[in-house]
C-alpha positions in Angstrom: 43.1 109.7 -138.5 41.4 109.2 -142.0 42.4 105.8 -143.8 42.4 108.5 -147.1 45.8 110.6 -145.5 47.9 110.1 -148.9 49.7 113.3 -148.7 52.6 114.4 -150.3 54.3 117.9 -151.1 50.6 119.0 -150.0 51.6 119.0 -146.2 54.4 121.5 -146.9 53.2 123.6 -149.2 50.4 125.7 -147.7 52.9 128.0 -145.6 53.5 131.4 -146.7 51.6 133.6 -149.3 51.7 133.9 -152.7 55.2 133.8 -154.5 55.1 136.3 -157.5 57.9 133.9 -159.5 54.2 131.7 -159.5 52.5 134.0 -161.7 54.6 133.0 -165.0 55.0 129.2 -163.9 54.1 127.0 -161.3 54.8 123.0 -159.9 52.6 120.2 -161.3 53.2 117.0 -161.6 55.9 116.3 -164.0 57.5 119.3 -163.9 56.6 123.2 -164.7 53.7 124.9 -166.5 52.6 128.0 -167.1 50.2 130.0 -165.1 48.6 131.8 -167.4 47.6 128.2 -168.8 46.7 127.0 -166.0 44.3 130.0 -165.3 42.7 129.7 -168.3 42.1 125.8 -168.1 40.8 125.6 -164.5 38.9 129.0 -165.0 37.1 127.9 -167.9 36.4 123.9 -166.9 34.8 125.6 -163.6 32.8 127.6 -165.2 31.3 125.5 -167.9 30.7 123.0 -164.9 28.7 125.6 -163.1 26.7 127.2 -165.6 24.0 124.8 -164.5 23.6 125.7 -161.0 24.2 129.7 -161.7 21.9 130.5 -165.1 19.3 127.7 -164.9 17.3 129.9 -162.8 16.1 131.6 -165.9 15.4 128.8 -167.5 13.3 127.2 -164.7 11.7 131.2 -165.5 11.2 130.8 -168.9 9.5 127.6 -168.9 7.2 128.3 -166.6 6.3 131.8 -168.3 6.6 130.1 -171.9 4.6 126.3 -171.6 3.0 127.0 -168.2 5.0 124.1 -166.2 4.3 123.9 -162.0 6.8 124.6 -159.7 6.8 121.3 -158.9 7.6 120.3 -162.2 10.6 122.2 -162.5 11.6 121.2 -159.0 11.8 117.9 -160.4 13.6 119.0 -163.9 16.2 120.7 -161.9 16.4 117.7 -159.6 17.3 115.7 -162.5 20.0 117.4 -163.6 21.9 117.9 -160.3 21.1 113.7 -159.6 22.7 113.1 -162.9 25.8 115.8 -162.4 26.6 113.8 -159.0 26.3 110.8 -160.7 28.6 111.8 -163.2 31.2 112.8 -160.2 30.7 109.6 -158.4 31.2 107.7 -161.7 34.4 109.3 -162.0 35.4 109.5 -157.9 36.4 105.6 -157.7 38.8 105.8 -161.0 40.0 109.3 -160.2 44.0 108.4 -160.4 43.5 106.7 -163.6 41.7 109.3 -165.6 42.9 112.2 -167.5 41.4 115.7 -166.9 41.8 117.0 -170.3 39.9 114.1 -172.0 36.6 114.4 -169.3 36.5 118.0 -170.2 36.4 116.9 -173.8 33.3 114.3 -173.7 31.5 116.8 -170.8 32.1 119.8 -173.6 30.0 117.9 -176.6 27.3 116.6 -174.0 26.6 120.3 -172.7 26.4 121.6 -176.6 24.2 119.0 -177.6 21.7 118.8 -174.7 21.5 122.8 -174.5 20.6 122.8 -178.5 18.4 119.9 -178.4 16.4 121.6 -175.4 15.8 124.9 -177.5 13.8 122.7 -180.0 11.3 121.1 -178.0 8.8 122.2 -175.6 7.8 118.7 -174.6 8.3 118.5 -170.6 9.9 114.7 -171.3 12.3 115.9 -173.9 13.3 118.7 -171.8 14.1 116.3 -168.8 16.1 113.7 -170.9 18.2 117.1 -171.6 18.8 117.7 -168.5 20.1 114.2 -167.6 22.6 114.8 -170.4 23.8 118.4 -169.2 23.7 117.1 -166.0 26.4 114.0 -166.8 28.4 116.8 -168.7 28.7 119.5 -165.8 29.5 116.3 -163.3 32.4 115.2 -165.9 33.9 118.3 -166.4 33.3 119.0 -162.5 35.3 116.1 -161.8 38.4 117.3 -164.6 38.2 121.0 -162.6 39.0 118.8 -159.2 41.7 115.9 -160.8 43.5 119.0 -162.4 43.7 120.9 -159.4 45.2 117.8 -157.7 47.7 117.9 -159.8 49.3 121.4 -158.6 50.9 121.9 -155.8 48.2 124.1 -154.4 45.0 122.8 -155.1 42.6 125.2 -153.0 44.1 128.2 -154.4 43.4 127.0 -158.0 39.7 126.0 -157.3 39.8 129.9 -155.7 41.1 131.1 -159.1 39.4 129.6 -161.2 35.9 131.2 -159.4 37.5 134.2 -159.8 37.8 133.6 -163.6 34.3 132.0 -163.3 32.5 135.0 -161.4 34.4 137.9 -163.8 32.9 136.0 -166.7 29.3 135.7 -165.4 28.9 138.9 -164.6 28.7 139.3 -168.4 26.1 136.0 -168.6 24.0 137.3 -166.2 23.7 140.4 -168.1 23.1 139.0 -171.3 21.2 135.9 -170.9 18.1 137.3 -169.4 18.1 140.5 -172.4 18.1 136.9 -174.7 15.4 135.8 -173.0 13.5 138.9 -173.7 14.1 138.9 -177.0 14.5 135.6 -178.4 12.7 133.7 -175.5 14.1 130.9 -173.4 15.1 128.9 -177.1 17.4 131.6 -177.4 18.6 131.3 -174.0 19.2 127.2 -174.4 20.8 128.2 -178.0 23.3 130.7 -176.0 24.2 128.6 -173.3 24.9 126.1 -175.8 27.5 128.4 -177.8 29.5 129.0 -174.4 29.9 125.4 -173.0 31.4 125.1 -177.1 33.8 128.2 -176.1 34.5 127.1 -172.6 35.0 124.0 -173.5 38.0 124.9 -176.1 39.8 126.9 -173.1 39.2 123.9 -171.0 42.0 122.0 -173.3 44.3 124.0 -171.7 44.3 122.1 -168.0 46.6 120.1 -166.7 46.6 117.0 -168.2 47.4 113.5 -167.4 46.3 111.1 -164.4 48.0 110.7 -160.9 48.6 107.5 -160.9 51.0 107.4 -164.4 53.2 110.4 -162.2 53.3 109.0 -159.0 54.2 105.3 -160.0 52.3 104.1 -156.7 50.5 100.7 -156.4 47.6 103.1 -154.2 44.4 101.1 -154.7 41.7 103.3 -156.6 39.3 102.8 -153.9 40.4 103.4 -150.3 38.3 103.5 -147.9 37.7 107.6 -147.3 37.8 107.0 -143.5 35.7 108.9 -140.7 37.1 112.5 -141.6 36.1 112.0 -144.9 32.9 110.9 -143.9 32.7 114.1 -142.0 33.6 116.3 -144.9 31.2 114.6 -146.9 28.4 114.8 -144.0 29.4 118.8 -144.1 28.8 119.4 -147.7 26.1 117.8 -147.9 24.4 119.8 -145.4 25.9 122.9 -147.1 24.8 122.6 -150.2 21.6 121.3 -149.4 20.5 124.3 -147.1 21.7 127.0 -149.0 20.8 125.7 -152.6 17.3 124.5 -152.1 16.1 128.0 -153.3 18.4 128.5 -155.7 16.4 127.5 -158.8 13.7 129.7 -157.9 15.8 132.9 -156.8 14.9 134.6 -159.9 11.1 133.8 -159.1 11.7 134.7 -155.6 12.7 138.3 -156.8 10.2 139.0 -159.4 7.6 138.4 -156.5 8.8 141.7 -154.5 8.6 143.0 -157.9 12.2 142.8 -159.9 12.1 141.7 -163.3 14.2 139.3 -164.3 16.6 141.7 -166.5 17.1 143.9 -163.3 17.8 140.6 -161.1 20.3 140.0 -163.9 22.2 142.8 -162.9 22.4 142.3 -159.5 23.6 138.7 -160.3 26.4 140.4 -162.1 27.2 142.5 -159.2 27.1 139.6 -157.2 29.5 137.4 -159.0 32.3 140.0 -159.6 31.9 140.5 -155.6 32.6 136.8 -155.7 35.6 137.5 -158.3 36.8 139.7 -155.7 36.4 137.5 -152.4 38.2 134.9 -154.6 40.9 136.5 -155.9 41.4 137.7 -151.9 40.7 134.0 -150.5 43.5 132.7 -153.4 45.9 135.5 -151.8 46.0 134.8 -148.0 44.4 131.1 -148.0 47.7 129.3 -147.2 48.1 131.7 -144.1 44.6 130.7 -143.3 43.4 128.3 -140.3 41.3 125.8 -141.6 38.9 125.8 -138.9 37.4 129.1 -138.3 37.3 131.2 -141.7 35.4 128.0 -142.3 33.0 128.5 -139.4 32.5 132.5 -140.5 31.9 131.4 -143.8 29.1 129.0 -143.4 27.3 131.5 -140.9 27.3 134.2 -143.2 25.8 131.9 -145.5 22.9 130.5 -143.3 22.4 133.7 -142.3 21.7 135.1 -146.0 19.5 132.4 -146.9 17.2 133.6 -144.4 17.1 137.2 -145.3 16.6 136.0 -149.0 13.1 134.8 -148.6 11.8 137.3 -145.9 13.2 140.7 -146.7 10.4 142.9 -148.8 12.4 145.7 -150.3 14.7 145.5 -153.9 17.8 146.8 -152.1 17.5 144.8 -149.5 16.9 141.7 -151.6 20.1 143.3 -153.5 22.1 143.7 -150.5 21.6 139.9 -148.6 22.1 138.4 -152.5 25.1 140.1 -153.5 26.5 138.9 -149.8 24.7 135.6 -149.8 27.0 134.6 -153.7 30.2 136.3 -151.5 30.0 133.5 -149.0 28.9 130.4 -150.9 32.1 131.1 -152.9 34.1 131.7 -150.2 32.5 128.3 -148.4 32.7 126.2 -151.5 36.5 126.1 -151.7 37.4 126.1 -148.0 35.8 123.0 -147.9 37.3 121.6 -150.9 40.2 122.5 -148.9 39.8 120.1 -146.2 39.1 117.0 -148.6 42.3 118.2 -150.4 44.6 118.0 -147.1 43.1 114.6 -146.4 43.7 113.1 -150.4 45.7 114.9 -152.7 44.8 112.9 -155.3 41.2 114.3 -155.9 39.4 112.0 -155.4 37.6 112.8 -152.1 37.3 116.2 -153.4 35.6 114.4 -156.5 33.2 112.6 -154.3 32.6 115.8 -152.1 31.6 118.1 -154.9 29.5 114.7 -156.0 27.6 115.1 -152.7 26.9 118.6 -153.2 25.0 118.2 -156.2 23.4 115.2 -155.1 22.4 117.2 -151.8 21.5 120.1 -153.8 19.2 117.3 -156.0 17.0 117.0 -152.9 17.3 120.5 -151.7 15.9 121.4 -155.5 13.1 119.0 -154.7 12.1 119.8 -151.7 12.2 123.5 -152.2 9.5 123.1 -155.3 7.6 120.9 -153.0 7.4 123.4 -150.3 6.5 126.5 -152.8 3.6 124.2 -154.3 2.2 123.6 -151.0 2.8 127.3 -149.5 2.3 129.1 -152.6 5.5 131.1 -152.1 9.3 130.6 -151.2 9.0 132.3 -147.9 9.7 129.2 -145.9 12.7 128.0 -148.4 15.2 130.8 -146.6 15.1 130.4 -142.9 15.2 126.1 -143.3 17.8 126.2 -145.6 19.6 128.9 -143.5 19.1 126.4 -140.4 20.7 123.6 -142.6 23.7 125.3 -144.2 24.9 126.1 -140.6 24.5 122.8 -138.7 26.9 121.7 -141.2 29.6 123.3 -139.0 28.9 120.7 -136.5 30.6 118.2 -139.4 33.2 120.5 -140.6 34.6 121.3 -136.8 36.1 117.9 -135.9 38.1 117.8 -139.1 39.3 121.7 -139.8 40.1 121.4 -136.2 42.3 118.4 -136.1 44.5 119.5 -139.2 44.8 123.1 -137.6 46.1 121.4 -134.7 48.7 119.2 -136.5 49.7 122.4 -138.5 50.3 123.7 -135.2 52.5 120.6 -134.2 55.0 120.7 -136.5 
């Protein structure tokens, strides 16, 4: 069993569905809070932390159309802000029961704005990468305040669920928007806007639970536990995950203008996409307590793999449409289930803080390697069916773990 198993009310409280006297207040630490706060914190925090990984696509797009940069250049920009996002997390991940969630999403909100408005002003290729360290450190900080916050409620997976539902609903209206920016006002304006919403998101983020684990539990825990062998495993897992199924990801807006969709109709399939998300969220958040752990896990990660693959090969719009609209469903579905598992291991966040670390820091190399791969190739064909083949050997990690805790569920 994992050195990291400090559990608490966790280990009780996954039974049963959702309990409607939860939708006006629910248990934290310290007592009650509203939901409707809650919501609103968690669903905002995550989706300022994510704007990198969903809408930075376009902006690998715009500066390749606007100052002519390679593919391997922007392999490497991207790389550097997912490298400094999970150093960010891991930063945070040792003194995770000392810090307070509100005050990261604070300093990450005024490191976004900045780096996003300094980055419309320049079109110098080193200036541009030194903002991307700084949104990078941002999106990892107020990563880290969406997983400590969580941690503090009495059903962490089902938050992270909710808050990508608030997340999707709300970037189905980015991914609208951003790229009709682009057209008009280029990619400054597009650096400009995103700039404007981390400064909104990051006044809703205010509202999450604040606080740190250690002041509420009163426990002499030391900060850095070893995570044990099933932490290892979830890490191992993730890792795998994210870097299979994200090394396309900043070119997927390149990858469909080259069977011929413009980026303002790719838009609006992204928006599709993400309120399908909203949906398989809202869903997940419903039943996830009457879930195994082991083999919606399992389904989720194949469907996955399997979408990479038809990403880069398929020929035809509505078949790109189809296999990207399913390919968001699953990563969204994947992402939390195995937060999930870190969560039932340590309740205090901070393996989920290190685990959402090594997804960016996988996703760093998978960036990397994918703009490598394109340069050499001179396309993105091969990108899908390797990553595909990654994303599901991470199943292999996941299995021991998920299978273990669905036995010991069992048990009692």
């Amino acid at each position: 069993m994992s050195a990291l198993r400090h559990r608490t009310k966790h280990d009780t409280s996954d039974e049963g569905g959702i309990d409607l006297r939860t939708l006006e207040s629910h248990q934290v630490r310290g007592g009650q809070r509203s939901f409707a706060f809650t919501l609103v914190g968690i669903g905002a925090a995550t989706a300022s932390a994510h704007v990198g990984n969903n809408f930075t696509t376009y902006l690998v797009g715009g500066l390749i159309e606007t100052f002519g940069f390679s593919k391997f250049a922007m392999g490497a920009w991207n790389m550097a802000e997912t490298l400094s996002y999970a150093a960010a997390m891991f930063l945070v991940a040792p003194r995770a029961r000392t810090m307070d969630a509100r005050l990261l999403a604070l300093i990450a909100s005024l490191l976004v704005i900045a780096a996003q408005a300094g980055s419309a002003m320049t079109g110098n290729y080193v200036l541009l990468l030194l903002g991307r360290i700084g949104t990078g450190l941002g999106f990892g900080l107020m990563n880290s305040a969406v997983n400590l916050a969580a941690g503090r409620t009495d059903q962490p997976a089902r938050w992270i669920s909710l808050g990508i539902s608030f997340q999707t609903v709300l970037y189905a209206l980015v991914a609208i928007g951003l790229p009709k920016l682009g057209e008009l006002h280029g990619v400054a304006g597009m650096f400009m806007a995103l700039s404007g919403l981390a400064l909104l998101l990051g006044a809703l983020a205010m509202l999450l639970p604040g606080g740190s684990t250690q002041a509420d539990d009163r426990t002499d825990l030391p900060a850095n536990q070893p995570i044990g062998r099933e932490g290892r495993l979830i890490l191992v897992a993730m890792g795998l995950f994210s870097f299979g199924s994200l090394a396309i990801w900043p070119f997927i807006e390149q990858t469909a203008k080259a069977i011929g969709i413009p980026a303002t109709q790719f838009g609006i399939y992204q928006s599709l996409a993400v309120l399908a998300s909203a949906v398989g969220n809202a869903v997940l958040a419903a039943v996830i307590a009457r879930l195994s752990r082991s083999w919606p896990l399992v389904a989720a990660l194949g469907a996955c793999g399997a979408c990479c693959v038809l990403l880069t090969t398929v020929t035809s719009e509505v078949a790109f449409a189809a296999a990207f609209v399913a390919f968001m469903v699953a990563w969204f579905l994947t992402y939390p289930l195995l937060l999930r598992l870190a969560y039932a291991l340590d309740d205090s966040g901070r393996l989920a803080v290190m685990t959402t670390g090594t997804w960016l820091l996988s996703t760093s190399f998978g960036s990397l390697a994918a703009g490598t791969i394109a340069q050499l190739f001179g396309g993105y064909t091969l990108i899908g069916p390797l990553g595909g083949a990654i994303c599901i050997s991470a199943i292999v990690a996941a299995w021991p773990v998920s299978h273990r805790l669905d036995q010991n569920e069992r048990a009692r």
